[in-house]
N, C-alpha and C positions, 0 to 999 in steps of 0.2 A: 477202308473203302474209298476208293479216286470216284467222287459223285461227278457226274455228269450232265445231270437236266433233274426238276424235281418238279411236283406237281401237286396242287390242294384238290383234294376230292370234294367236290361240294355238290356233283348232280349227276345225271346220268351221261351227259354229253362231255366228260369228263373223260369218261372208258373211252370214247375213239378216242380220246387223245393217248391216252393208255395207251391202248394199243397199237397205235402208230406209231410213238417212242420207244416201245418196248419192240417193235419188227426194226425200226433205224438201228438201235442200241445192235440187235443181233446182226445184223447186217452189217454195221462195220466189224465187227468180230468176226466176219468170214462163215459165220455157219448158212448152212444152206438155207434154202428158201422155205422147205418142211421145218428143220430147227426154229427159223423163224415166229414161222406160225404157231408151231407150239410152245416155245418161250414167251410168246407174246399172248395165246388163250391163259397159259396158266396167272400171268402177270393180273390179268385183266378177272379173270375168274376171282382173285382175293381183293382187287381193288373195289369190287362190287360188293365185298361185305359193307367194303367202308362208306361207300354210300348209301345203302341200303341203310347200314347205321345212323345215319348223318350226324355223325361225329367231327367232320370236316376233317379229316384226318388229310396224312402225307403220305406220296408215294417219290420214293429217289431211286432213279435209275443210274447204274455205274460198274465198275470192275473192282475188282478187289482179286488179292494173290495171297494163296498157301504154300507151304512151302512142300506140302504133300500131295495137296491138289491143284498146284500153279492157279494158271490166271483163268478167272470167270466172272462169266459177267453177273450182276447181281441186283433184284427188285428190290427195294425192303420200308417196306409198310408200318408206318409209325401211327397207328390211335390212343386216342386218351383213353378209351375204354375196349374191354376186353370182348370177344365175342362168345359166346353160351350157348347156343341153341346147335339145332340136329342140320338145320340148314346151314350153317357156318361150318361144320364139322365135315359136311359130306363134298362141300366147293373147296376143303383146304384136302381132302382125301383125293378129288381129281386132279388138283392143282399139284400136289405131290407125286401123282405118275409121271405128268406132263415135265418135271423140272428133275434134275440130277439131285437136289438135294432143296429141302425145306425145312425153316426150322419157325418154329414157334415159343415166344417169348414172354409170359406176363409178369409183368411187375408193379407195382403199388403206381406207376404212373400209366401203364395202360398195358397196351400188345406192339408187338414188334415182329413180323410177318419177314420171313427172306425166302428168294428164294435164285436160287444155282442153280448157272448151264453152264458146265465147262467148255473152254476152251478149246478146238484140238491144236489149233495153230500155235504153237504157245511162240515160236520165236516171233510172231505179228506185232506180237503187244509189249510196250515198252511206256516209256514217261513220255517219250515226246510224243508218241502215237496216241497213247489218253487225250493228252492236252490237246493236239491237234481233233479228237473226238467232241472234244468239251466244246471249241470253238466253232463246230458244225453246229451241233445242238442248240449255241447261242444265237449263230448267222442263219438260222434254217428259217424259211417263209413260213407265215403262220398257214395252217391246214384248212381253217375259216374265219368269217368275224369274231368267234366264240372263241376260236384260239388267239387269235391278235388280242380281244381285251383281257382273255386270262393271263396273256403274259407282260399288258401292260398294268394290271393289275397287279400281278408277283415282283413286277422290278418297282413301280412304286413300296409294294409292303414291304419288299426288301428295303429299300433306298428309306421309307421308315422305320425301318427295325436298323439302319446303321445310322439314320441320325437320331433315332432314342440311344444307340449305344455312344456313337460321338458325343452327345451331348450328357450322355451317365457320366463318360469318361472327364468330360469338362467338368463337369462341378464335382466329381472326385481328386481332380488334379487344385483348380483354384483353393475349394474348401482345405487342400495338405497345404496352401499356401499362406505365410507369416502376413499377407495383402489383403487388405479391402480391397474385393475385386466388383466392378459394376459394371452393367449396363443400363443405358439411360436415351429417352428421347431428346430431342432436341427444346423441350419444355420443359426438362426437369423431369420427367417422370422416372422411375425404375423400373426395369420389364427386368432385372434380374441381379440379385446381390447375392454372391458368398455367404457362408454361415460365418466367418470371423467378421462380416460386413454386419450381418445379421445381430452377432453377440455382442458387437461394439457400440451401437449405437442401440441394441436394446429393445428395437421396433421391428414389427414384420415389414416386409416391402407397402404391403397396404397402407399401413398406419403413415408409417416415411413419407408417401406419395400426400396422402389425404394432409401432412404439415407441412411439406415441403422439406426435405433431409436436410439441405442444403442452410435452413435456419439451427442446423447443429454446431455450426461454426462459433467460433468465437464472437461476440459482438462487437469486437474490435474488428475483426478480419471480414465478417461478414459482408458488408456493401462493397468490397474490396472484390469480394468472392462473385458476388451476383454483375458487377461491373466487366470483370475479365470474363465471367461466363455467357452474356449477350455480346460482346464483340467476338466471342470465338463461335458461337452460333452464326452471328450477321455474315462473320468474313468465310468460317467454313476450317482454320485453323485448330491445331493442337488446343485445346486448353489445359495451362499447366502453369503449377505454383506452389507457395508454403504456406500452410496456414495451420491454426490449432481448429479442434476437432476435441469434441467432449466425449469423455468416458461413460459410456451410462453405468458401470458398475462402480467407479472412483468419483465420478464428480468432477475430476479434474480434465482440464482443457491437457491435450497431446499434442506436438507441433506432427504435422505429415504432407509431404509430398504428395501433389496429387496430380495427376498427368490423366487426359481423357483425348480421345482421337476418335474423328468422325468415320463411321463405316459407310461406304457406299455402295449402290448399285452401279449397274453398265451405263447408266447415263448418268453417271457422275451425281447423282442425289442424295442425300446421307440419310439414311434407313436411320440408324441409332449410332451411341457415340458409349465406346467400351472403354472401360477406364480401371485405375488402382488407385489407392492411395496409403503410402507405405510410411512406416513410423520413422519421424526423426527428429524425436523429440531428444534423444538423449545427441546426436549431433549440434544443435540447437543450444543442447544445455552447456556444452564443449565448448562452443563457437561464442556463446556469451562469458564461460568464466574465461576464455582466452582474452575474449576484448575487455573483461571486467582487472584481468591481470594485468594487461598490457596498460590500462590506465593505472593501474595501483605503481607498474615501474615508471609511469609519465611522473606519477606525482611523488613518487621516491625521488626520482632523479632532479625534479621542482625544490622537493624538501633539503636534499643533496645541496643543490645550489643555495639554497637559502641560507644553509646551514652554514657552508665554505664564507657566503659573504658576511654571516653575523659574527663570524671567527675571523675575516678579516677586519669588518669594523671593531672589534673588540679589541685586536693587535691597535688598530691606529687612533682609538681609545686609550689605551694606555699608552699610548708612545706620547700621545698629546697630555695626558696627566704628569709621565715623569717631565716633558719641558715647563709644563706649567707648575712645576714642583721646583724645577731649578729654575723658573723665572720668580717664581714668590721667595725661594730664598736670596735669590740674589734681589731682588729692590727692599726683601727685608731689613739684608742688610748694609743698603744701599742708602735705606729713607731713614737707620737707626743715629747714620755718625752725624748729619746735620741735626736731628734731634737732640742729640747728649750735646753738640755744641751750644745749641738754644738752651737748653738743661742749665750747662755750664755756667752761659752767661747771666739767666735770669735768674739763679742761683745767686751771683756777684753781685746784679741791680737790687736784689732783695735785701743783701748783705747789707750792702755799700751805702744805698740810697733808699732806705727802709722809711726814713725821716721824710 
């Protein structure tokens, strides 16, 4: 089915609108002005169950193609609950003369109500010629105030049913992601953490706000952490940097990267400030045995040095022991021959002159 315009039943002033979309709908399909009317009573005949229900049910008007019965346009009635009574039985028995074809549908989630007016024009209807339909139906002036707020009413529900789905989509993409991902006011507060944000630090958002998350730091890093994060509030910049960050399942401090950016409004005011903060601790741990390494070969290559010079003083140690080994022999035997002389002689005056 190529939907076109849809519409929530919720009152009886609903049916003109019914019926109104459901005579446009035929009219651009070319059927005459009688096809009109009668696609549009039968349209309108089953949409009155649904109110009559008040189930708040949907009515979507649109074309749809077989390959046996080509192109027709088609109503089709979606409730959450089914209809039972002799009154419902005998508006879907008129509704069925009025239309080429109607089918009725119940399923454990409700009823599903269609109904078919063929085409005759069939070369009319194409892709571009839907879409061009579709953009009528969006650009059409509303019919009265009732319709102006129904369809500002349907594009907000809509416009909230795709940011609940945008926003599904967001925290199934962050939560697949290896990130502490946040959002945060400009006081620190959290309006929104990841469940790896969640599991890491251990706390719901609440509890984090009510201590302040930001005391999960290291106590080394921490006034470090609260200093950078008032000048990047005052001036409106990045705040980003490295710091450890406690495990609440280990206990141990994690180094990680953390980067937070101010989001703003049209007049440049920072609504909230979206951030991550990614693991790098084993970077961290690399980056210190490299510098733990790099000094280990400063003081090899010290030791090196020290070494070469203890092996040359050692060399010139011994080079000064063998001269001092042939200075002591030589005055040994330098200071021996005047001794034996002295020997000699007092030997003679002892002899000699003993008396």
């Amino acid at each position: 089915m190529h939907e076109l315009t849809k519409l929530t039943l919720d009152n009886e002033m609903d049916l003109i609108l019914v019926h109104k979309r459901s005579m446009k709908l035929a009219e651009l399909a070319g059927l005459s002005l009688a096809s009109q009317t009668t696609f549009a009573t039968a349209v309108s005949e089953v949409a009155r169950l649904a109110v009559t229900s008040g189930n708040q049910a949907s009515l979507a008007l649109g074309v749809s193609v077989n390959d046996t019965k080509g192109w027709r346009i088609l109503a089709r009635l979606d409730d959450s609950q089914p209809y039972n009574s002799s009154t419902t039985e005998a508006a879907l028995t008129h509704a069925r003369r009025l239309v080429d074809e109607l089918s009725v549908e119940i399923t454990d989630a409700g009823i599903d109500i269609r109904l078919y007016c063929t085409v005759s024009d069939l070369k009319s209807i194409n892709s571009d010629r839907i879409n061009g339909w579709k953009n009528q139906f969006f650009r059409e002036p509303p019919a009265s105030p009732y319709d102006d707020i129904k369809r500002k009413n349907s594009q907000l529900q809509e416009l909230a049913e795709r940011l609940g789905q945008s926003e599904q989509q967001y925290k199934q993409v962050t939560n697949s992601l290896p990130l502490l991902i946040f959002s945060m006011t400009s006081n620190g507060q959290l309006i929104y953490a990841n469940q790896v944000f969640i599991t890491f630090l251990g706390k719901t958002i609440q509890s984090l706000n009510e201590e302040s998350w930001l005391s999960h730091f290291h106590a080394d890093d921490y006034p470090t952490v609260r200093t950078i994060w008032a000048d990047s509030v005052a001036s409106g910049l990045p705040f980003r940097g490295e710091w450890r960050v406690r495990n609440s399942l280990t206990g141990e401090y994690i180094w990680h990267m953390l980067s937070a950016t101010p989001l703003r409004n049209a007049d440049q005011e920072v609504i909230h400030w979206t951030g991550f903060l990614a693991d790098v601790h084993v970077q961290k741990v690399i980056e210190q045995t490299l510098r733990d390494n790099e000094e280990l070969r400063q003081n090899k290559s010290r030791l090196e040095s020290s070494q070469q010079q203890l092996t040359d003083n050692i060399g010139e140690l011994n080079r000064s022991n063998t001269e001092l080994s042939q200075f002591a022999y030589v005055a040994s035997h330098d200071l021996q021959e005047p001794l034996r002389k002295i020997q000699a002689f007092s030997s003679m005056l002892t002899e000699q002159y003993a008396d």
